[in-house]
matplotlib code that plots the C-alpha trace (Angstrom):
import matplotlib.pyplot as plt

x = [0.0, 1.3, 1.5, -1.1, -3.4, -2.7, -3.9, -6.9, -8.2, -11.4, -10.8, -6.8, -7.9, -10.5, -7.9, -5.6, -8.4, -9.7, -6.8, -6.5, -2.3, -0.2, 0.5, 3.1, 3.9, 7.8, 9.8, 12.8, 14.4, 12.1, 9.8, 6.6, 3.7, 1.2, 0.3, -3.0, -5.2, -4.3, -0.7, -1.6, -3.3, -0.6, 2.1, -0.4, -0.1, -2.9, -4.7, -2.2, 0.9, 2.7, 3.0, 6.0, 8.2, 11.2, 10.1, 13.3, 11.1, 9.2, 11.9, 14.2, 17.3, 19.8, 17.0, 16.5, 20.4, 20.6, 17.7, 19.0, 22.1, 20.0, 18.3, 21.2, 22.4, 19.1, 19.6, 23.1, 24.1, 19.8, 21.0, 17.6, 18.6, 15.5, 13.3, 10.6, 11.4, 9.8, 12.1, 11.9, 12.5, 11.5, 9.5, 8.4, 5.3, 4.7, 5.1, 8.5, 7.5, 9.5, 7.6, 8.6, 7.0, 6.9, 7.6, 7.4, 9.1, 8.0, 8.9, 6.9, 7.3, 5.1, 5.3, 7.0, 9.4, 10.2, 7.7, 8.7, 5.5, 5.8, 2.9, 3.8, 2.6, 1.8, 4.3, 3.3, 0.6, 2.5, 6.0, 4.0, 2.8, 5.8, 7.8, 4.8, 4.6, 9.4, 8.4, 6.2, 8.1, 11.1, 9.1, 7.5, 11.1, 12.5, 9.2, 10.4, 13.6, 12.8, 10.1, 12.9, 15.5, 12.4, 11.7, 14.8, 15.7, 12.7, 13.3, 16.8, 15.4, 12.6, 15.7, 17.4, 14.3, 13.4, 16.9, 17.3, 14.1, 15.4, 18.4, 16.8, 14.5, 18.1, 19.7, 21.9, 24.3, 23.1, 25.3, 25.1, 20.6, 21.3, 23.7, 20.3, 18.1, 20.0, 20.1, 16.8, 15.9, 18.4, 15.7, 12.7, 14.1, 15.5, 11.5, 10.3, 12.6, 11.5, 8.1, 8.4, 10.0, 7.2, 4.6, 6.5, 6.7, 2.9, 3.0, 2.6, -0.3, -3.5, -6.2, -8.9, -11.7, -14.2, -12.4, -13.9, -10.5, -11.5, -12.5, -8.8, -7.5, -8.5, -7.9, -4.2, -3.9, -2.0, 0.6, 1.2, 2.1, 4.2, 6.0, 6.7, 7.5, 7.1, 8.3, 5.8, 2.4, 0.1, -3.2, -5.8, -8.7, -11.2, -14.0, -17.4, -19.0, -17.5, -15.3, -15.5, -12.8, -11.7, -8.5, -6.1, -5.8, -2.4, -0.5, -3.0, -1.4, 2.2, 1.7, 0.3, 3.0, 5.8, 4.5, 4.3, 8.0, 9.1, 6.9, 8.8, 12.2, 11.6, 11.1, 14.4, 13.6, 9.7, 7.0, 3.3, 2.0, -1.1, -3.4, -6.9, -9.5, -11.7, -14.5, -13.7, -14.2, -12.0, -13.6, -12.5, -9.7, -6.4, -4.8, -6.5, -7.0, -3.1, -3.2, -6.8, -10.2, -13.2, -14.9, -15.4, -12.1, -11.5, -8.5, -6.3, -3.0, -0.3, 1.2, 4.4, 5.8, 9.4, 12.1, 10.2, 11.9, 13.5, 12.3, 15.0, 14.1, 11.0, 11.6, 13.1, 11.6, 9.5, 12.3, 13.6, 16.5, 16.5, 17.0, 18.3, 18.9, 22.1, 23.4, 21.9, 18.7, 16.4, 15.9, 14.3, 11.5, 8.6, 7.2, 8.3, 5.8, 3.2, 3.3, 3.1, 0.3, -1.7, -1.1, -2.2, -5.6, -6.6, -6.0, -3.2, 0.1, 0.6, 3.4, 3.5, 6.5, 8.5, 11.5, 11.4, 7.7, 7.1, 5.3, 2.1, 1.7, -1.9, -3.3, -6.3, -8.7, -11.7, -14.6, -17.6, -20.7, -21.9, -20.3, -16.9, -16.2, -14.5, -11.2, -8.5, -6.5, -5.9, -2.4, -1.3, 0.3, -1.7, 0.4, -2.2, -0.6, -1.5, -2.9, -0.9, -2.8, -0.7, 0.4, 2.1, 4.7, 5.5, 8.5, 11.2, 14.0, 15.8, 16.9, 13.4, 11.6, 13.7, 13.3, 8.8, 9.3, 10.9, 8.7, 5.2, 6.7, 7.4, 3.8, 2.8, 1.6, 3.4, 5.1, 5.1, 7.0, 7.4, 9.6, 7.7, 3.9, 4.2, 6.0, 2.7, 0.5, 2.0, 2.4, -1.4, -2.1, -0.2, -1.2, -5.2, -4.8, -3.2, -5.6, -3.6, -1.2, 1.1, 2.3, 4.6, 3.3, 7.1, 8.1, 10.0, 8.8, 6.0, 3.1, 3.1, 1.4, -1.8, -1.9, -1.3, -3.8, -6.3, -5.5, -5.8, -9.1, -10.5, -9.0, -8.9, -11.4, -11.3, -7.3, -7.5, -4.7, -2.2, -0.6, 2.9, 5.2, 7.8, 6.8, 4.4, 3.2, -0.1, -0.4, -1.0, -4.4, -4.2, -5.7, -8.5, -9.7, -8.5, -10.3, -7.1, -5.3, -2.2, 1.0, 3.6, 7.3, 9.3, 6.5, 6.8, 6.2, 3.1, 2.1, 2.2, 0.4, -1.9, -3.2, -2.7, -5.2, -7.7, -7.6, -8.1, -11.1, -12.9, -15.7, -15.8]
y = [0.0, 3.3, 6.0, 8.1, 5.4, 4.5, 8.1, 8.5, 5.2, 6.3, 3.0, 3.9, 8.1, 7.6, 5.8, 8.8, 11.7, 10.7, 10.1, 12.7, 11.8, 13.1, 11.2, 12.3, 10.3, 11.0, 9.5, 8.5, 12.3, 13.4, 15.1, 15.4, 13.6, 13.8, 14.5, 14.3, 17.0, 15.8, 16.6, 19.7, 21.1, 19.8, 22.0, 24.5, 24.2, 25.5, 22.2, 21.9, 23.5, 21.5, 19.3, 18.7, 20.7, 18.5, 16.8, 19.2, 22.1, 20.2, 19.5, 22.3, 22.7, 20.5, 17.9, 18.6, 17.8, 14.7, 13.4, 13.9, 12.2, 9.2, 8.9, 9.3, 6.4, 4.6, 4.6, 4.4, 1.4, -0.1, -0.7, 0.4, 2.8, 4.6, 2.9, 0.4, 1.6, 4.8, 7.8, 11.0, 14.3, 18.0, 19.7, 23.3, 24.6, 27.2, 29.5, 29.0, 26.8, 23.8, 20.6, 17.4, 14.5, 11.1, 9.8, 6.4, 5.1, 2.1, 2.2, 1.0, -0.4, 1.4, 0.8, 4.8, 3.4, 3.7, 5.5, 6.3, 6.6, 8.5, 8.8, 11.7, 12.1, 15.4, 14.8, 17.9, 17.5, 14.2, 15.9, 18.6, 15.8, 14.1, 17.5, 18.1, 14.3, 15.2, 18.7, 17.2, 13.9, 16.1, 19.0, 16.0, 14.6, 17.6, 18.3, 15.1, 16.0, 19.1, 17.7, 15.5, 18.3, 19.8, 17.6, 17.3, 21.0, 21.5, 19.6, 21.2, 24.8, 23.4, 22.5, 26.1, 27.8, 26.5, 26.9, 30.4, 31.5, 29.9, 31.9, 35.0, 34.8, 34.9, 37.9, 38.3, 41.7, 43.9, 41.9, 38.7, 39.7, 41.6, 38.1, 36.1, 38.1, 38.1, 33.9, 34.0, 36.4, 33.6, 30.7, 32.7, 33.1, 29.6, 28.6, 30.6, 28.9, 25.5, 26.8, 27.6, 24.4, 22.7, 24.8, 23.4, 19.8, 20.7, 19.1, 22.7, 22.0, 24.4, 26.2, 26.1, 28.5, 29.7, 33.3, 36.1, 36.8, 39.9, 41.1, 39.6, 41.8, 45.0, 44.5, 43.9, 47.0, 49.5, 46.5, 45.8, 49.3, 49.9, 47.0, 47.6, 50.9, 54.4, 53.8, 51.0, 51.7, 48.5, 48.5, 46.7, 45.4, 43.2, 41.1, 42.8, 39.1, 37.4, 35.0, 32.9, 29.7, 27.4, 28.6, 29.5, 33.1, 33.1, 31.3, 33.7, 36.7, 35.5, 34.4, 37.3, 39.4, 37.4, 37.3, 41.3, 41.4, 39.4, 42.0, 44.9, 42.9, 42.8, 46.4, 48.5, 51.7, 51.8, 50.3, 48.9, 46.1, 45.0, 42.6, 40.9, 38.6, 36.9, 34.3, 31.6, 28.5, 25.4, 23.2, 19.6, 21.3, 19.5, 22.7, 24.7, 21.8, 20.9, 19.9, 21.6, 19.6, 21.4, 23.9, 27.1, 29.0, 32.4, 33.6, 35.9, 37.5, 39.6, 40.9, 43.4, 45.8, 44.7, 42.4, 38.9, 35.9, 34.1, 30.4, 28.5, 30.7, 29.8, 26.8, 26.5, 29.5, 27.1, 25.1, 25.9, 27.6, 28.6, 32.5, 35.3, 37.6, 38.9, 36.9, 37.7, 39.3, 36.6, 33.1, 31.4, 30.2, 32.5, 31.0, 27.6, 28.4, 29.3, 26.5, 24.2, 26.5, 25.9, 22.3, 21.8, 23.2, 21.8, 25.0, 25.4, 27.8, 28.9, 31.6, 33.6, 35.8, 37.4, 38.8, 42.5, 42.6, 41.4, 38.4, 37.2, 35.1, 33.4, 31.7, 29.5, 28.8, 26.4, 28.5, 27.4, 28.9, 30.7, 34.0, 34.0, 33.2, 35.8, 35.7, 36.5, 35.4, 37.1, 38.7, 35.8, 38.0, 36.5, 33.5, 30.7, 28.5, 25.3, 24.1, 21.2, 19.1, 16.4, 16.0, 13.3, 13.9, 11.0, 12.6, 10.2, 13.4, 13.3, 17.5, 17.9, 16.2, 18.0, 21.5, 20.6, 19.0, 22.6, 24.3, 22.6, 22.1, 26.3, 26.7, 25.0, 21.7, 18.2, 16.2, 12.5, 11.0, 8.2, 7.9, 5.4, 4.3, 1.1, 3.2, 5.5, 3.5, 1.8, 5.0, 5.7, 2.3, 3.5, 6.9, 7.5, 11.0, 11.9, 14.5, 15.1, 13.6, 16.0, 13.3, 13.8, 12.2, 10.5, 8.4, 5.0, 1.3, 0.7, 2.7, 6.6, 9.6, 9.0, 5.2, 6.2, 8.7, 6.2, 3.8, 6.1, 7.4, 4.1, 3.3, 6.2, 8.7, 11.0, 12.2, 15.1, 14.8, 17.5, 16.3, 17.9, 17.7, 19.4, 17.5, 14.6, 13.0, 12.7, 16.6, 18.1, 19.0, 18.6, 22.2, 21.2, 17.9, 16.4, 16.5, 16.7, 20.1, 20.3, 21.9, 22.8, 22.3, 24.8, 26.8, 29.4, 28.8, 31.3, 28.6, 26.0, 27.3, 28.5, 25.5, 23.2, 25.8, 25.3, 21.9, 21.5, 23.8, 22.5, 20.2, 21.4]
z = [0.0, -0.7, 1.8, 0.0, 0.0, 3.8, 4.8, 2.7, 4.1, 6.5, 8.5, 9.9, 9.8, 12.3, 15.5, 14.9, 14.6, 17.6, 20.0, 22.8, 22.6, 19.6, 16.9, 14.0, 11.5, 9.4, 6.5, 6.5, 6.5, 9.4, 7.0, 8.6, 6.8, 9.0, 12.2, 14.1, 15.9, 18.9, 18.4, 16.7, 19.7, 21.8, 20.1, 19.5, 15.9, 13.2, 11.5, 8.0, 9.6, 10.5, 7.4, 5.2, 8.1, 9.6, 12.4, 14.6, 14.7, 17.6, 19.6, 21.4, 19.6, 21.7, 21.1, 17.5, 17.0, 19.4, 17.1, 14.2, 14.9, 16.0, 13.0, 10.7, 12.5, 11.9, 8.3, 8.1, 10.5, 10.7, 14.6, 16.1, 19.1, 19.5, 17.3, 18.9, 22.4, 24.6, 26.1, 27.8, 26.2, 25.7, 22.8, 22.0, 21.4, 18.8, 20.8, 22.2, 25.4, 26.2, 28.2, 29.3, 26.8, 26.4, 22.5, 21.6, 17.9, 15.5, 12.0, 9.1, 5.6, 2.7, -1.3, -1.0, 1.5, 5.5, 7.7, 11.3, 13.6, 16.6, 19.5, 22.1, 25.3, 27.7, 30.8, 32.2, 34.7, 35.5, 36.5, 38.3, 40.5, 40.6, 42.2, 44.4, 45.9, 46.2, 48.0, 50.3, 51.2, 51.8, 53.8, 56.0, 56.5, 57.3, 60.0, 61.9, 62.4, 63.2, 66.0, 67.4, 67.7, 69.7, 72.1, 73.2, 72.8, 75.1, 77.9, 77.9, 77.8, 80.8, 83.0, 82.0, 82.4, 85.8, 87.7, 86.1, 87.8, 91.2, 91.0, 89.9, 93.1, 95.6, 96.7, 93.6, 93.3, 90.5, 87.9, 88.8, 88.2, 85.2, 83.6, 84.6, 82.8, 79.9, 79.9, 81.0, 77.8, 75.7, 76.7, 76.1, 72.6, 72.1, 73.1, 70.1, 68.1, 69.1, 68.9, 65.3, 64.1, 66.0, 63.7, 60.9, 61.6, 62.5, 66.2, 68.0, 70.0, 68.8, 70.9, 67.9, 68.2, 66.0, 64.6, 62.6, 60.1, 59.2, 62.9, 63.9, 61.2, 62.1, 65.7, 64.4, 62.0, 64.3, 65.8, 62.2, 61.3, 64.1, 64.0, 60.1, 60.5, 58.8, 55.7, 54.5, 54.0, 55.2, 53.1, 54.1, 51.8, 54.0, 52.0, 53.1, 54.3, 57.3, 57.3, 60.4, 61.0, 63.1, 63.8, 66.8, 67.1, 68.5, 65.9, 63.0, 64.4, 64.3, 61.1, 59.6, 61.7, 60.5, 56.7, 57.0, 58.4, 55.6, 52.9, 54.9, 54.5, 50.9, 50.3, 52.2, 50.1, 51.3, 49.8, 50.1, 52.0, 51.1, 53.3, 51.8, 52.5, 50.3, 50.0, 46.8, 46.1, 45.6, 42.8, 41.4, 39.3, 40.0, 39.1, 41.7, 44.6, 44.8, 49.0, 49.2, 48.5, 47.1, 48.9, 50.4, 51.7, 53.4, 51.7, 53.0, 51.1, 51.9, 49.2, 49.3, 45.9, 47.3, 44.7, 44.7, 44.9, 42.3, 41.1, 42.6, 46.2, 45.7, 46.0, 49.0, 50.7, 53.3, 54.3, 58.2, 58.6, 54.9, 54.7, 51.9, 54.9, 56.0, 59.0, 61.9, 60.2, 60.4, 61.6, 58.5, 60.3, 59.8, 56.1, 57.9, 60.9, 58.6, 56.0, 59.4, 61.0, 57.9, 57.2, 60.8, 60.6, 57.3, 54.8, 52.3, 52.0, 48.7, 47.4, 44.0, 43.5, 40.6, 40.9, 40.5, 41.2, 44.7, 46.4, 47.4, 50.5, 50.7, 53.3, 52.1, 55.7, 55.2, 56.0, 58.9, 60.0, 62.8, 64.8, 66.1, 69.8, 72.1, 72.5, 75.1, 77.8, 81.0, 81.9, 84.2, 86.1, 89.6, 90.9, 92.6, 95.2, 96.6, 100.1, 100.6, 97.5, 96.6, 92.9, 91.0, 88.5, 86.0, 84.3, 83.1, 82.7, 86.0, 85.6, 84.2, 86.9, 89.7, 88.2, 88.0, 92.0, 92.9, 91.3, 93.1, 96.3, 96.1, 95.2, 98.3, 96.9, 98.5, 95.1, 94.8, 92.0, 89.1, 85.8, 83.7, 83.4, 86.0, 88.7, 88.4, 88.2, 91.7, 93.6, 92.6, 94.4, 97.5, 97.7, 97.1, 98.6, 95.4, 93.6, 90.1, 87.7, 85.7, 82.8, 80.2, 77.3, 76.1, 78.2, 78.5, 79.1, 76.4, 78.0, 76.9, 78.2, 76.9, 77.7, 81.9, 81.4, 80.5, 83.1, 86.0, 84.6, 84.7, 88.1, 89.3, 88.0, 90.9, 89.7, 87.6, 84.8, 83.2, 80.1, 79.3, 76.4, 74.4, 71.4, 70.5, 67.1, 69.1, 70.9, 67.7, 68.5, 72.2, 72.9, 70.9, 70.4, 73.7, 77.0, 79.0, 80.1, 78.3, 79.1, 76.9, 77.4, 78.5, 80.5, 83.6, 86.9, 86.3, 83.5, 85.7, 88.8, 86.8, 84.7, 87.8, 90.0, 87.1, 86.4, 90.4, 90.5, 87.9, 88.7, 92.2]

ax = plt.figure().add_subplot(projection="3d")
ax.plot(x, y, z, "-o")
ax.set_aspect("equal")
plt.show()
């Protein structure tokens, strides 16, 4: 059959017409004889265009040569190095664009000689996925180291925290108080740190609570401007509906704080910092959804007219520690906190920048109904003490359990104590004047936090239970969706006596 004859036959045109992949079809110089709407549309070719044009002007140029050389060799030595077999390379659209395909070879005997038969395939959307499925496998193995350098980073700050304030409450000479409060400053900051990579590795524990964005916003408007300064304008441009969330109000204010630092960073001669909220909707677009499902979102940007970010920062911009700032200028944890915050509470993180004409930060919240709670904590600055209550700490840290007994017995409560889940549970057996259990949740000797907690309920339901950590895969939502008080490692003695005075009262 001749190749004239081949094409005009209804019964092979209507596989190829109707193919959503590319199919092209060569001779033996890499003249283009044909090539099918899907292909067309995939190079962005006009129907006829295409036609009697070497096969090269698909390909990028490097390509076009490699190809070339390939097929030369084809006819030449009739060793078949591409032919009948499937690789990866790049082509370009008509328009200049260069995308990852798929081409697969076989080569065909007509009465007018060899035809080479090629069916291209779209790698696009699948390499997209591909670097999204890398990003997030490294991100999430980068958020458990991060969690295990806080755990133990916290239980080393609790144990630096706690003796600092018992020497900052002795007769100290003016020095020897002003050298405290300057470690004493050290750990406070060393606890924001371990704070944020917490956020990241999304194990910070959340106080969720139904929050107006908008209302948050506003109430945040002069803080922002003052900590920005005078030479950035902040802008804000609210949607008119509410937009209530579940959210935790602290960690939305430090991440709007530190995404408005970062806009301010951006712009050293002045600028413009811009801060929406919108209502949209997520529909069953893979392009849109990425890590979000379908539905209803309160969006809110910040968006600075500073020098953007290049691809390659872009990239890495979410990563802990990772910064452009001049040492000492900035920790390169605040994106890394928010990415976390988000991921934590079921919304989405998502960055556009170009360099030379700024960035936009948004922050995609699934929406609820109903009015926002109040919010707001008092000052903490009234100290409860006990009346002799008896308290059991189950603390396997030695320095960490003698810095919490200190701290109790100074409040006025007596301490028992226990290093491991069986050791508590025996104590409890011994001593049924014990009224509450401070627990850390890791612990040794195959029963955790959460496992003694729901023995001594069941034994002993009378014992009202604190659970403290530094870090836990299973205290991500402990200010929310457990029952249990919760108190995070390091924490003040104010933190302390405070949470153990209300966990005491309640119920009585």
């Amino acid at each position: 059959m001749t190749f004239e004859a081949l094409f005009s036959d209804d019964r092979f045109r209507i596989v190829p017409e109707t193919m959503v992949d590319g199919l092209i079809v060569t001779d033996a110089a890499g003249i283009i004889q044909y090539v099918n709407p899907g292909c067309e549309s995939l190079f962005k070719y006009a129907s006829g265009d295409l036609t009697g044009n070497n096969v090269a002007l698909l390909m990028p140029a490097s390509f076009a040569v490699s190809h070339d050389g390939h097929m030369r060799r084809h006819r030449e030595t009739k060793v078949k190095r591409i032919i009948g077999m499937g690789r990866e390379l790049q082509g370009q659209k008509a328009d200049g664009t260069i995308f990852p395909m798929y081409l697969s070879v076989g080569e065909a005997q007509t009465d007018d000689g060899v035809l080479f038969v090629g069916v291209i395939y779209d790698l696009t959307e699948k390499k997209r996925a591909e670097e999204t499925i890398l990003h997030h496998q490294k991100l999430d193995a980068i958020g458990q180291l991060s969690g295990g350098i806080a755990h133990d980073f916290n239980n080393i700050l609790s144990v630096i925290g706690g003796n600092l304030e018992m020497i900052a409450n002795a007769d100290l000479p003016p020095g020897a108080r002003r050298a405290v409060a300057r470690a004493q400053d050290a750990a406070v900051r060393g606890a924001r740190i371990t704070q944020r990579l917490l956020a990241f590795a999304r194990k910070q524990p959340l106080r969720r609570q139904s929050l107006d964005l908008n209302k948050a916003l506003e109430d945040m408007a002069e803080m922002l401007q003052r900590s920005i300064g005078a030479n950035v304008d902040v802008r804000m441009k609210l949607a008119s509906a509410p937009g209530v969330v579940d959210a935790d109000i602290d960690q939305f204010e430090t991440a709007i704080l530190n995404l408005a630092l970062n806009a301010r960073d951006a712009m050293p001669e002045g600028g413009v910092v811009t801060i929406e909220t919108e209502c949209v909707r997520i529909q069953d677009d893979p392009r849109m959804l990425q890590d979000a499902p379908p539905g209803d979102y309160m969006r809110v940007s910040v968006s600075d007219t500073g020098s953007g970010m290049s691809p390659e920062v872009m990239a890495r911009a979410i990563e802990p520690f990772f910064t452009t700032k001049e040492m000492g200028a900035g920790t390169g944890l605040g994106l890394s906190m928010v990415y976390g915050f988000m991921k934590q509470i079921g919304g989405q993180a998502r960055i556009e920048s170009e360099v030379g004409r700024g960035t936009r930060v948004s922050l995609l919240f699934p929406r609820r109904g109903g009015a926002a709670e109040p919010h707001g904590d008092p000052d903490g600055s009234h100290i409860p003490e006990g009346k002799g209550e008896e308290i059991l700490v189950v603390e396997d840290d030695a320095d960490v359990r003698l810095v919490t007994v200190s701290r109790l017995e100074g409040l006025g409560y007596r301490v028992r104590i226990a290093s491991d889940g069986a050791s508590a549970l025996q104590v409890l057996a011994e001593a049924p004047e014990v009224k509450l259990a401070l627990i850390d949740v890791v612990m040794p000797g195959g029963m955790d936090g959460h496992a003694l907690a729901d023995a001594i309920e069941a034994s002993w339901p009378g014992v009202k239970i604190i659970l403290t950590s530094g870090y836990s895969p299973r205290m991500a939502d402990a200010g929310a969706a457990s029952r249990r008080a919760f108190l995070p490692k390091p924490s003040t003695r104010s933190q302390i006596a405070q949470l153990i005075h209300r966990t005491l009262s309640a119920g009585t």
